[in-house]
C-alpha positions in Angstrom: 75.3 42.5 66.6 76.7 45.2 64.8 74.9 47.8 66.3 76.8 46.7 69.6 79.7 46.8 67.8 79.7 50.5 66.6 78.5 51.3 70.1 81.4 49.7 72.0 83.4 51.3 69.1 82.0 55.0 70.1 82.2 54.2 73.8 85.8 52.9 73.2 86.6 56.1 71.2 84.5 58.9 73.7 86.5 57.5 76.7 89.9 57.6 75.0 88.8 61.6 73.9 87.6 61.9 77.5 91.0 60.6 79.0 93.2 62.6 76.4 91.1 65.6 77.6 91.3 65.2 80.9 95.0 64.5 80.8 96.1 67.8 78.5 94.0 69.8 80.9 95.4 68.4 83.6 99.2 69.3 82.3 98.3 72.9 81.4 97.0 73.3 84.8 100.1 72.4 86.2 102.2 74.6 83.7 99.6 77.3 84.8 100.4 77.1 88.5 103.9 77.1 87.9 103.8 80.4 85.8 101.4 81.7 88.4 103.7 80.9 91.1 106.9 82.2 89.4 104.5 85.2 89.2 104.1 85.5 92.6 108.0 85.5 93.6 109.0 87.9 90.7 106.2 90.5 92.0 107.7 89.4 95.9 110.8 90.1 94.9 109.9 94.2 92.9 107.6 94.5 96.4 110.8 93.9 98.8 112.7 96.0 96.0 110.0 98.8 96.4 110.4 98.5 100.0 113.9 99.2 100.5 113.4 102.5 97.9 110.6 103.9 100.1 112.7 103.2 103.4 115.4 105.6 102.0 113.6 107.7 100.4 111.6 108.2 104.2 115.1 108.4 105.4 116.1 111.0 103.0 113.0 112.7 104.1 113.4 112.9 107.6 116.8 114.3 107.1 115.9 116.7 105.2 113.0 117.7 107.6 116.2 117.9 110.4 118.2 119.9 107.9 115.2 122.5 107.3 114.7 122.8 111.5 118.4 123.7 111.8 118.6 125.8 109.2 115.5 127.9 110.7 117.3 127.9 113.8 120.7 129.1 112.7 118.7 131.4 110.8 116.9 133.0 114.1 120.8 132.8 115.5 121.9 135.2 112.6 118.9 137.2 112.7 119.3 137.8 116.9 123.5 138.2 115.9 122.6 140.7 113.5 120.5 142.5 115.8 122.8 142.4 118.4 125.7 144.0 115.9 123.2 146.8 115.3 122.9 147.6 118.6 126.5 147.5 119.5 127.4 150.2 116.4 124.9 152.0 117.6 125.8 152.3 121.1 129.2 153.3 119.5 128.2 156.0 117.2 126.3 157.6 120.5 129.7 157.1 122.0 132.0 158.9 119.7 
């Protein structure tokens, strides 16, 4: 009889361990999903941030590419001008 007694005494005390185990791991999984998930909407929130710095940054870019073409233009302009004012002063100095 006391044989059954110690057993039903470990049994009694293995399923209270068991329960208290399951239970604790069961809390820090939930703490766990909610770090996880907080996470999640922090990194979200630095990829929509990330976004929004490469969009103007592309914007920036393409201005600068429309800049770069008009410059080159106005740059041919001057050049032809120049060209053109050479002529002139010459046509002038075979003139006078």
């Amino acid at each position: 009889m006391e044989i059954w007694i110690s057993l039903l005494g470990s049994l009694v005390t293995g399923g209270l361990a068991l329960v208290g185990v399951i239970y604790t791991s069961r809390k820090q999984h939930d703490v766990t999903i909610q770090e996880v998930k907080t996470e999640i909407a922090l990194v979200k929130k630095d990829i929509t941030t990330l976004e929004t710095s490469v969009s103007k940054h592309n914007g920036v870019v393409e201005r600068m590419f429309a800049a770069e073409k008009a410059i080159g233009l106005l740059d041919e302009r001057l050049k032809t001008a120049n060209h053109r004012i050479s002529e002139l002063e010459e046509v002038t100095k075979h003139e006078d």
